[in-house]
N, C-alpha and C positions, 0 to 999 in steps of 0.2 A: 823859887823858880830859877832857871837857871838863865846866866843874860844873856844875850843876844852875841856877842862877841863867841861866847863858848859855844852857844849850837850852833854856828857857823862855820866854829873850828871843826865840831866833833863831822858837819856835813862833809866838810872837807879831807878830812880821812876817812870816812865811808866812800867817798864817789873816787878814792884814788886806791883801794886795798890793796895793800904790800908795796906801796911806791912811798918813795921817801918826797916830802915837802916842803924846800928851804921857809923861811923866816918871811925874807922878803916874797914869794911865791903866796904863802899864806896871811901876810899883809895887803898884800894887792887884792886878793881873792875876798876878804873880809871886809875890805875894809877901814883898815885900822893901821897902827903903830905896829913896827917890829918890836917893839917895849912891850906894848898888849899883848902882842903873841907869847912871848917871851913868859910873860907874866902867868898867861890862862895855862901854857904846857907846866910851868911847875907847878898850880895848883891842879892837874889832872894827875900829876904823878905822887901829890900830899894826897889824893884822892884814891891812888891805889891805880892809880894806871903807870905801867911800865910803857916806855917811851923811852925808843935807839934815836939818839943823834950822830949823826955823822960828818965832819965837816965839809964844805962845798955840797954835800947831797941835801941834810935837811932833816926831818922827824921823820920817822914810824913808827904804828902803834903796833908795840908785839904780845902785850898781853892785857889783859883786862880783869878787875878786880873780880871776884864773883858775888856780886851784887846787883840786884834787879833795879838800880837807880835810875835816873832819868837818861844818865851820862851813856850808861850801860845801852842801854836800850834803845837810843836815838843813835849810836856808832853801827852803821850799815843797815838801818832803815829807812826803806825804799819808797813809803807810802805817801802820798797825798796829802791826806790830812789827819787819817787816825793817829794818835801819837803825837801828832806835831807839837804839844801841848802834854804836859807830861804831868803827874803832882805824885809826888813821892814822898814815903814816910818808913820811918824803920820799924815803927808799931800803931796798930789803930786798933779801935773796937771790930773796925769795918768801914771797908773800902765802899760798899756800897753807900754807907750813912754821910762820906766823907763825900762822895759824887753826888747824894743828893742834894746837899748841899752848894755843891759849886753847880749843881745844877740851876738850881734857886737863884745862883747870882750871875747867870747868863754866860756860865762859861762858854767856851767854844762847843761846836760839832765836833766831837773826835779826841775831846779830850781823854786823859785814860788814866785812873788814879791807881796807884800799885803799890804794896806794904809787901815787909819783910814776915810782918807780923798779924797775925786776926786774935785777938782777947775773943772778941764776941763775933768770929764768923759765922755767915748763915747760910741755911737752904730753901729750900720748898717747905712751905708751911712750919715756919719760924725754926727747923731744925737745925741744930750746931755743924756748922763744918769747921771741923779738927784743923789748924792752919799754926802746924809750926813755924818756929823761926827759921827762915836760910833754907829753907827746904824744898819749898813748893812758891805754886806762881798765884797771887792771890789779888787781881785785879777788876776793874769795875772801868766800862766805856759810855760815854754819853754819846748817844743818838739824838736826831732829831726828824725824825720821817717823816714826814706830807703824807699820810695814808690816813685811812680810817681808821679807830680808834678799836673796831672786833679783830683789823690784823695784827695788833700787837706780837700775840702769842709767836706769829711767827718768825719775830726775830732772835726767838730763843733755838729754833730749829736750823736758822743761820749761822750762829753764831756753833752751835753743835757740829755743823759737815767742816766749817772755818777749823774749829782745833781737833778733828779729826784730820782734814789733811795736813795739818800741821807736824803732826805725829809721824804720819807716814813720810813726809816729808824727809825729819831729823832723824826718825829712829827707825831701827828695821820690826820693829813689832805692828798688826794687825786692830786697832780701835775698830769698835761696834757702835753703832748711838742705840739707846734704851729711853722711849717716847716716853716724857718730851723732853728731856735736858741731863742724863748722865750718857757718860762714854765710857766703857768698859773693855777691858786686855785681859783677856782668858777669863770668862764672866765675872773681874771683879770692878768696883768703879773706882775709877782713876781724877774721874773731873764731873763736879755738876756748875750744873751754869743756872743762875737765877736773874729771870729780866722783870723791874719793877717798871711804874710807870707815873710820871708826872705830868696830869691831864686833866680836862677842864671836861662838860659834860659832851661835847660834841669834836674835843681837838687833842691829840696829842702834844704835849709840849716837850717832852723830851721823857727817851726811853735807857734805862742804866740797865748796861747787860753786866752782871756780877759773874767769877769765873774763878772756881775751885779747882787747881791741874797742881796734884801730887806726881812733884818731877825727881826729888832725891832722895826721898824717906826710903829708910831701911828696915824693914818686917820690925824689931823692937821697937821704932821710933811712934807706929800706930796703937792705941790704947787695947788691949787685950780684948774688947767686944769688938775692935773691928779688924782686928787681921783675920778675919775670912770674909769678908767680905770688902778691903778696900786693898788696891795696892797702888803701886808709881811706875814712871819709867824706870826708874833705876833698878826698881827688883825683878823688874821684867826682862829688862836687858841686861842686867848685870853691870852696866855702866852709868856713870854718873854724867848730866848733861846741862849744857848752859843754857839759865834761865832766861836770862835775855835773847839767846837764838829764837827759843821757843817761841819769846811772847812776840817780839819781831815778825816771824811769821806766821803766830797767829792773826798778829794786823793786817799783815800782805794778806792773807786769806778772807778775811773778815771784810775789809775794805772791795775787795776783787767782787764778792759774792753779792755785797750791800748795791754796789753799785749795778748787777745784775739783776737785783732784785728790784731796785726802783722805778732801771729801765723796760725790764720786761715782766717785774712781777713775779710771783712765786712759784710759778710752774719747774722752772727751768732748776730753782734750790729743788723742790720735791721730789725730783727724780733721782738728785745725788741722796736727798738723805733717806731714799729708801733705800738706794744701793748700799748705805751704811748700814742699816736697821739689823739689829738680831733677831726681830720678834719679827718681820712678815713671813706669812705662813706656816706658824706655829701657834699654840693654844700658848690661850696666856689670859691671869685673869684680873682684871680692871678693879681697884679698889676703890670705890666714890667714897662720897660723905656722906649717901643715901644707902648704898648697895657695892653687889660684887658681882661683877659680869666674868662670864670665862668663857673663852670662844677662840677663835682662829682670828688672826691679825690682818686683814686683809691690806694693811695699807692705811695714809694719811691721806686726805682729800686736799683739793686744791687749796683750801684756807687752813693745811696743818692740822685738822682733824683726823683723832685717827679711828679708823672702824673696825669694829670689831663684830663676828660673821658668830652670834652662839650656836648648839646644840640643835634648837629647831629651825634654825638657817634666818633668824632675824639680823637684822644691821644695825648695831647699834654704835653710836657717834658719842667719842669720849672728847671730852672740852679740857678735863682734869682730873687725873685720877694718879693712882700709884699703882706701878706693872709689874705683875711676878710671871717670869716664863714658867710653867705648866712641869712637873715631873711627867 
């Protein structure tokens, strides 16, 4: 984890962008010794951060490594407390296995565990998410919600509208949400999101929202059964983009939304992630563990249920299923 001296440095060039910071300016600020200071900028530059000194002006950070590190990703993040709290690793089986874990051991609200790397990434019903190296954004958030224990589900429809505006945000391309947790650009999937939970019979104790977002993979980099079906931003736009931007304001988003939702409850997400949705108003059909429903999409209900309107005009309410839009 990183010490206290350096995330104070790294706040301090976030809250100053493009201004230079003498020594003493960031000693006062901190802190600490001009020696400290002195000391943490040459290890952020052994680190891969390039850093202009200039005499009498001070430091600027003019470039930054391209890696999703703690360093990375706390430099010009805005939030509260998602994030504040970082745990970084250059390869895991999974970012989720690794949250649940510091979940267990009482980490913070908001912590946010992020890999270079997934051996054994996963999805929805234990399936593989493909999570190469240096490529993509392959992280895992702890939650701690006061709600009841049936609204879980809904923090996986949060966290879906959060990196959809994220997208819009950074890139000039159009994200769709496809109920309840993939986001797709020109219908193929870009990112799923999987929220597990660790809970007692009547309480939630803490909710890991996992998050697959394919940000630089290039058409060969995906295994030959899924280039038709997954792609990134990068093939979408043709430009390659920074991981740490993205995951930065996926938090800004995430956090903004979370605290919307505690205050006023789900209503107010429900409305954005229909406006996201692909599927309302089109047939599409529900694959359970019992059966196959196909109907017309009418929409999620206030608890993130979404309904579906079949052939003889019944309603029916899907909890979990897998969605195929309708030829």
């Amino acid at each position: 984890m990183q010490s206290e001296i350096r995330k104070k440095l790294l706040d301090a060039f976030s809250n100053n962008e493009d201004q230079y910071l003498s020594g003493q300016t960031l000693a006062d600020t901190i802190g600490c010794s001009r020696t400290a200071i002195w000391k943490h900028i040459e290890e952020l530059r052994k680190d891969g951060f390039e850093l202009e000194a200039i005499r009498n002006k001070g430091y600027r950070i003019v470039k930054t490594p391209e890696r999703v590190s703690a360093d990375e990703i706390r430099l010009g993040l805005k939030t509260k407390y998602l994030g504040q709290s970082i745990h970084y690793e250059d390869a895991v089986d999974s970012t989720q296995r690794v949250a649940h874990r510091l979940a267990y051991d009482q980490s913070m609200e908001g912590t946010v565990v992020v890999a270079e790397e997934q051996t054994l990434g996963r999805g929805r019903m234990e399936r593989k998410w493909y999570s190469p190296k240096y490529t993509g954004i392959w992280m895992s958030i702890i939650l701690r919600p006061k709600i009841p224990l049936p609204k879980a589900p809904q923090l996986t429809l949060i966290a879906a509208v959060a990196v959809v505006q994220a997208i819009e945000e950074l890139t000039e391309l159009t994200p769709q949400i496809k109920w309840p947790n993939d986001i797709l650009i020109n219908g193929k999937k870009m990112t799923g999101i999987l929220t597990e939970l660790q809970a007692e019979a009547d309480q939630i104790n803490s909710v890991i929202i996992g998050m697959g977002i394919n940000v630089n993979q290039k058409l060969e980099d995906f295994p030959i059964e899924l280039r038709e079906i997954a792609t990134s931003l990068a093939i979408e736009q043709g430009v390659y983009f920074s991981r740490s931007a993205i995951i930065r304001s996926v938090l800004t988003h995430l956090e903004k939304l979370y605290f919307i939702y505690i205050e006023k409850g789900f209503f107010p997400i429900k409305i954005l992630w229909e406006s996201y949705a692909i599927s309302i108003g089109k047939t599409i059909k529900a694959r359970t563990l019992s059966n196959v429903i196909e109907g017309k999409a009418l929409g999620i209900t206030d608890d993130g249920v979404l309904r579906i309107e079949d052939h003889s005009g019944e309603i029916h309410y899907i909890y979990s299923a897998d969605i195929e839009l309708s030829e």
